[in-house]
N, C-alpha and C positions, 0 to 999 in steps of 0.2 A: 805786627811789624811796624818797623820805624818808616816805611815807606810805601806806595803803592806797588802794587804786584809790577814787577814790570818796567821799572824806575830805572833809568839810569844814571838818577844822583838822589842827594838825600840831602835834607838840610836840617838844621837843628836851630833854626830862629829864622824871624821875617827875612826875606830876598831884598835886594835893590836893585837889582837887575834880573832882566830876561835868561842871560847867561847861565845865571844863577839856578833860576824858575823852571824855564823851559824841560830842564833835565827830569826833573820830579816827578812829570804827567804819570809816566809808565802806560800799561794798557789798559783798553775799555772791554769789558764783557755785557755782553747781554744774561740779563738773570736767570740762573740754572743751566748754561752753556760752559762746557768747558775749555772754551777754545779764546783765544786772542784777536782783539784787532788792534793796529795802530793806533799813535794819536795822531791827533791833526798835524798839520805843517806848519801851522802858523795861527796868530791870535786872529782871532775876531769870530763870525757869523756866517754860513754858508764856505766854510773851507776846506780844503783839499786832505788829503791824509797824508801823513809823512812817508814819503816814498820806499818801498818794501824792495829786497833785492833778491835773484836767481844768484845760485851762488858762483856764478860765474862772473857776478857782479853790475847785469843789466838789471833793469829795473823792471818791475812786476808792472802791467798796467791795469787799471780798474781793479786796483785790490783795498779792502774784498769788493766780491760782485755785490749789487744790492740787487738782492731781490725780493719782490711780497711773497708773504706769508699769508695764513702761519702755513707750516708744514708740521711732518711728523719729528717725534725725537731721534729715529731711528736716520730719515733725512735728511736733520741740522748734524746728527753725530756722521756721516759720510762726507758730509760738503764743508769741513772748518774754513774754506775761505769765503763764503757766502754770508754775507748779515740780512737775515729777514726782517725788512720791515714789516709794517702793518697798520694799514688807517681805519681799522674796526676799530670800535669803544672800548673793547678790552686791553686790545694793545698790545698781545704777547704774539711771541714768535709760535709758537706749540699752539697746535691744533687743537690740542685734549691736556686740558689745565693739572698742571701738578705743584703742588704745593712743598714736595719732598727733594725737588732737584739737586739743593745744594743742603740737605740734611734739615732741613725748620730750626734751624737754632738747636739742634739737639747732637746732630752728630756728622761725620764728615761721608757725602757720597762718595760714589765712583765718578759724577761732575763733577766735583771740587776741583777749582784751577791750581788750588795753594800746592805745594810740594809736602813729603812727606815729613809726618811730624804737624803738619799748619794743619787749617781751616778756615773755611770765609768765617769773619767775625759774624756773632749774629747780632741782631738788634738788642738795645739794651746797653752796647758797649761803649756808646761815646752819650751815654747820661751826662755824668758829670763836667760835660762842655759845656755844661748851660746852653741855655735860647737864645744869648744875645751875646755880643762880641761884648770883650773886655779891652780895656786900652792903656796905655802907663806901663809901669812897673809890673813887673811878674813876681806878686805878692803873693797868690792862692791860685791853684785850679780853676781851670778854666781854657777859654779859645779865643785868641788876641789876636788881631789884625791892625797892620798899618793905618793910621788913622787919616791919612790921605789917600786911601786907597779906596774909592767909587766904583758904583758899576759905569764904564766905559772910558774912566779918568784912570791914568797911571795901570794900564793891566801890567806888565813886568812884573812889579812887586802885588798882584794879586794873589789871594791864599790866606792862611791861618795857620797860626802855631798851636799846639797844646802845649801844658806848663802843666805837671800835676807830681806827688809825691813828697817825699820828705826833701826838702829844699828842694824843690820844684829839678828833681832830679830826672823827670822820665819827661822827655821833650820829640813832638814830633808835628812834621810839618806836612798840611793837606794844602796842595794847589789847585787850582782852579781851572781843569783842563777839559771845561764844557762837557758838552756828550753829544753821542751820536742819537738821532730825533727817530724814537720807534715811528713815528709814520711813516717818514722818509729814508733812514738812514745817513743823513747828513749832520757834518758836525756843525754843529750851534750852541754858542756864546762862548765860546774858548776865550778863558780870562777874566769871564764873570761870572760863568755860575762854575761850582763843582759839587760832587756827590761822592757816595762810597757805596757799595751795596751793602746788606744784610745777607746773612743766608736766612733768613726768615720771611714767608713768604705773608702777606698782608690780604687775610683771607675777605675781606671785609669788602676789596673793591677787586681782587682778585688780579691786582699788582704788588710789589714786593717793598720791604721798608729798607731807607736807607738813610745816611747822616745826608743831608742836602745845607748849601752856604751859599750866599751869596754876598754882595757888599752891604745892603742893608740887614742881612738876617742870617740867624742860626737855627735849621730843623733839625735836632738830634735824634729823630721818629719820624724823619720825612715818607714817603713813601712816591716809589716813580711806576711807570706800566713795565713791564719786564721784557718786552722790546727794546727799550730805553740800551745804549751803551755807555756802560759807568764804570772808574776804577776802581778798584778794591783791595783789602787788606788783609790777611791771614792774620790770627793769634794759634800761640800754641796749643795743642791738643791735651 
């Protein structure tokens, strides 16, 4: 997809404005959950969630709940408005580790957030971004960022574009809409860091891999705890 799951705007080159940006975020998921949370309200560190509504049009309060984890799968799939932190070493919301939630890069679950037809991308998919930002002209493949754009200087136009294909014909933009902190479940760094998940689960530390950015760097193999809440992108099946 040209956008994060959940977006309500889309952009096709760097932002100059918040206006602009803000709209991109879409939702955060926690790894192998299929359910949604908001984004934040607003840029910075320790922020609020953007206000959720009854459809009568009051406002939800304390949504979602945080609560510790982990719990069971069976648990997390009753409660969609609960985000389980967790400040064990492992970091996952699930009690009993599974590797297969969102298919391991191989095939689409019954978790999969994406709609039918999609799938969470898996790991492997944003190689060709390279490791490090590019700047200039969009001459070749790769992930370009505004070259005034610092972590905590200018967030508005925070984010990266991709540039790839025959004349740089397939163009899409990742913003930088923080995440929610598997210890705690609060959002931190809205507008300097951002992420994507994999559906591929990162057996090695028993956290999952995903594209991670920030203003100094590009992990195209990054890898977060699966507590963690990160946006995400579907490719076709």
């Amino acid at each position: 997809m040209d956008r994060n799951l959940g977006a309500t705007g889309v952009l096709y080159d760097l932002p100059t404005t918040k206006a602009q940006n803000y709209p991109t975020y879409g939702f955060h998921y926690q790894w192998g959950r299929k359910d949604p949370f908001p984004k934040a309200a607003t840029q910075g560190t320790n922020v609020a969630t953007q206000p959720t509504y009854q459809v009568d049009g009051t406002t939800v309060t304390n949504y979602p709940k945080l609560i510790k984890g982990p719990v069971s799968l069976s648990t997390a799939v009753q409660n969609p408005q609960i985000f389980y932190f967790n400040k064990d070493d492992e970091q996952d919301w699930l009690s009993s580790q599974n590797n297969a939630l969102w298919g391991d890069g191989a095939v689409k679950s019954a978790y999969d957030p994406c709609p039918k037809g999609w799938r969470v991308a898996p790991n492997g998919t944003w190689d060709d971004f390279g490791d490090t930002w590019k700047s200039g002209s969009y001459v070749d493949a790769g992930f370009y960022k505004n070259s005034t754009w610092v972590t905590g200087v200018n967030m508005d136009i925070a984010g990266g574009v991709y540039y790839g294909g025959s004349a740089e014909s397939v163009k899409a933009f990742y913003p930088v809409p923080g995440y929610r902190a598997s210890t705690t479940g609060v959002y931190w760094s809205v507008a300097s860091n951002g992420a994507s998940w994999s559906s591929t689960a990162d057996s090695r530390n028993k956290w999952s891999y995903d594209i991670s950015y920030y203003a100094p760097g590009v992990y195209p193999n990054g890898s977060s705890a699966r507590a963690h809440g990160h946006p995400l992108r579907c490719i076709q099946e």
